[in-house]
C-alpha positions, 0 to 999 in steps of 0.5 A, a space after each residue: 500500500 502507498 505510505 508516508 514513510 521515514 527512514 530516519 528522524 529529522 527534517 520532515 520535508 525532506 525525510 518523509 518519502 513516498 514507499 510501498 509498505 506491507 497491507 496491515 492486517 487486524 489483530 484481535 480487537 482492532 479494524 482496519 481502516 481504508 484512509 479517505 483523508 488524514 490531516 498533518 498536525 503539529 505533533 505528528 511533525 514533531 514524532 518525525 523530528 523525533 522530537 515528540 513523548 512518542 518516538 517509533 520505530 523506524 521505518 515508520 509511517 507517519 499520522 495519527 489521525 484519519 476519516 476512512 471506512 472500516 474494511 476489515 476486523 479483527 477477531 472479537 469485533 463486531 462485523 457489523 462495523 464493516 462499510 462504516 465511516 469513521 474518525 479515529 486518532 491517536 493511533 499511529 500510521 494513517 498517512 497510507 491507503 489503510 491502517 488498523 486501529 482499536 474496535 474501541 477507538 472509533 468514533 462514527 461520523 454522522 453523514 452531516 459531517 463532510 469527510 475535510 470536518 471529519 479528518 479533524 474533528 478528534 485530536 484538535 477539537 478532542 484536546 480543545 474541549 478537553 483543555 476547557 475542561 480542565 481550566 474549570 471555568 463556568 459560563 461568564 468566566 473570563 480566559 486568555 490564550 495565546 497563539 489563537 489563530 492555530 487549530 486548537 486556538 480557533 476551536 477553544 475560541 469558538 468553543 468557550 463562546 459556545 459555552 458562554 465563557 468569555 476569552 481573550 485571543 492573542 495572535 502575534 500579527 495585526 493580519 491574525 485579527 481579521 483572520 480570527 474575524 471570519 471565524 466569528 471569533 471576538 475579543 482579538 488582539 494582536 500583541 505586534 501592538 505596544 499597547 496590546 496589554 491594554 486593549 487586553 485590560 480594556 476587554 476584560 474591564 473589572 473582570 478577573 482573568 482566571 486561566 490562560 492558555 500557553 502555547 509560546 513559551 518564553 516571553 510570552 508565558 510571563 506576559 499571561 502571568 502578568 495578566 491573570 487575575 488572583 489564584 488564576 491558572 496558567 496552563 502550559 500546552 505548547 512551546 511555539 517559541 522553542 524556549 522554557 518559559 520566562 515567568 517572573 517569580 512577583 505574579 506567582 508569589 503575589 498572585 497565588 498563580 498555579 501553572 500546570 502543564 496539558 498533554 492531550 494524549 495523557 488527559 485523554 487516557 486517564 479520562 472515564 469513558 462516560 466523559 469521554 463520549 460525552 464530549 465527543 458527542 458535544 463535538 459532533 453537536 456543534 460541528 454539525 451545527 457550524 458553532 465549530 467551524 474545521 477549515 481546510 487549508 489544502 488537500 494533497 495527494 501524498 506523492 506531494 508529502 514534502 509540499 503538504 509539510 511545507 503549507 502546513 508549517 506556513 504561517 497564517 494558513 486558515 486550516 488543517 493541511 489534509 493527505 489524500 491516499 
């Protein structure tokens, strides 16, 4: 079968190859999965890099995450599954024709839900409504984050609203606030402005800010530090900027401020299956909706697999870059 391969851990672009790779077959409890479209996130460019908590075995097929329909089970599984139209993520080696996959793991897709919304509806939006979760925040309560403009940004942003909590979404350039516009997404500012911090202020008014979001790093964790509210939260969940976090020790000591750290795989295992499906169901119901929007940047066939990377780390992309088998 056509796969996304790499024989070594380094620059995606120039690692990732086109191979012919052997046809999985399901062991016990699994399916098999024929990919209609999967999606190029951040973290699967990272495990490439080597660089990720998850390092696999080389040769290795790249992707976590796909749409595609179920054209084979393993022993113990439910036939009834073959023919279904499914999202999974998490799992390992969708940028190929097929893959396999836990029975367990599937997430049916209503047909309302075209097949670009569905490539992504889990890990992203699954880590977003997840990360709302864990901020403890309730409706009229106000949050920040930064780097708003990414996938999850976008769908914490239109979550949040959709729950009736209040958030403040910084992007680092002026174009990130028309861009967030389209979306519906309010509350914008772009920290290139030397007053950012007090058009920040301005939004909030006598509100205190009680979580924030980091996907920076450096500078940037200690400007939201500086702009939690007492016992506010900080939450690290990504590291755009490639450095430790720079937090002054006075918004710690005097603000009382929690920092705690967010892997979505790791939330996600530990989290109880009731909850789980609970919040998948959510999504779905406000995907479908259009409460959440999925944009997609591109689609590529995946003999272009160095052209897909490359769109996909551009800068001020409206979307997921997806693969197409």
């Amino acid at each position: 079968m056509r796969s996304a391969i790499h024989e070594v851990f380094g620059d995606p672009a120039a690692v990732l190859r086109l191979a012919e790779m052997p046809l999985p077959q399901p062991d016990a409890g699994q399916v098999r999965i024929r990919t209609i479209l999967s999606p190029i996130h951040n973290h699967d460019l990272w495990t490439v890099r080597g660089a990720y908590g998850y390092k696999p075995v080389l040769p290795a097929i790249g992707g976590s995450e796909a749409v595609g329909i179920v054209d084979a089970i393993g022993a113990g599984v439910d036939a009834a599954l073959i023919g279904k139209r499914v999202v999974v993520a998490g799992v390992h080696g969708t940028w190929a024709e097929q893959f396999t996959a836990p029975a367990a793991s599937l997430v049916p897709v209503p047909d309302i839900i075209s097949d670009e919304a569905a490539a992504q509806l889990i890990a992203m939006p699954f880590s977003a409504i997840a990360l709302l979760e864990f901020l403890n925040v309730e409706k009229g309560d106000w949050i920040i984050q930064n780097a708003a403009n990414g996938a999850v940004g976008k769908t914490l942003a239109m979550l949040a609203h959709s729950r009736g909590v209040h958030i403040v979404n910084l992007v680092r350039r002026d174009a990130g606030v028309e861009e967030l516009a389209e979306f519906g997404i309010e509350n914008v500012v772009s920290t290139a402005s030397p007053d950012w911090k007090t058009k920040v202020r301005a939004i909030v008014g006598d509100a205190h800010i009680r979580a924030a979001v980091d996907s920076v790093g450096g500078v940037a964790s200690n400007n939201l530090a500086d702009l939690l509210g007492e016992n506010g939260v900080l939450v690290s969940f990504g590291t755009a900027a490639g450095k430790p976090m720079h937090i002054a020790s006075g918004a710690i000591i005097f603000k009382q401020l929690t920092i705690k750290g967010f892997w979505g795989s790791k939330i996600s295992a530990a989290m109880p299956t009731d909850e789980r499906k609970r919040l998948i169901g959510e999504l779905i119901t406000r995907v479908a909706s259009g409460d959440v929007k999925l944009p997609v940047e591109a689609a590529y066939d995946m003999t272009e697999i160095a052209e897909a990377v490359k769109s996909s780390l551009a800068p001020g992309k409206v979307g997921k870059v997806l693969l197409k088998p």
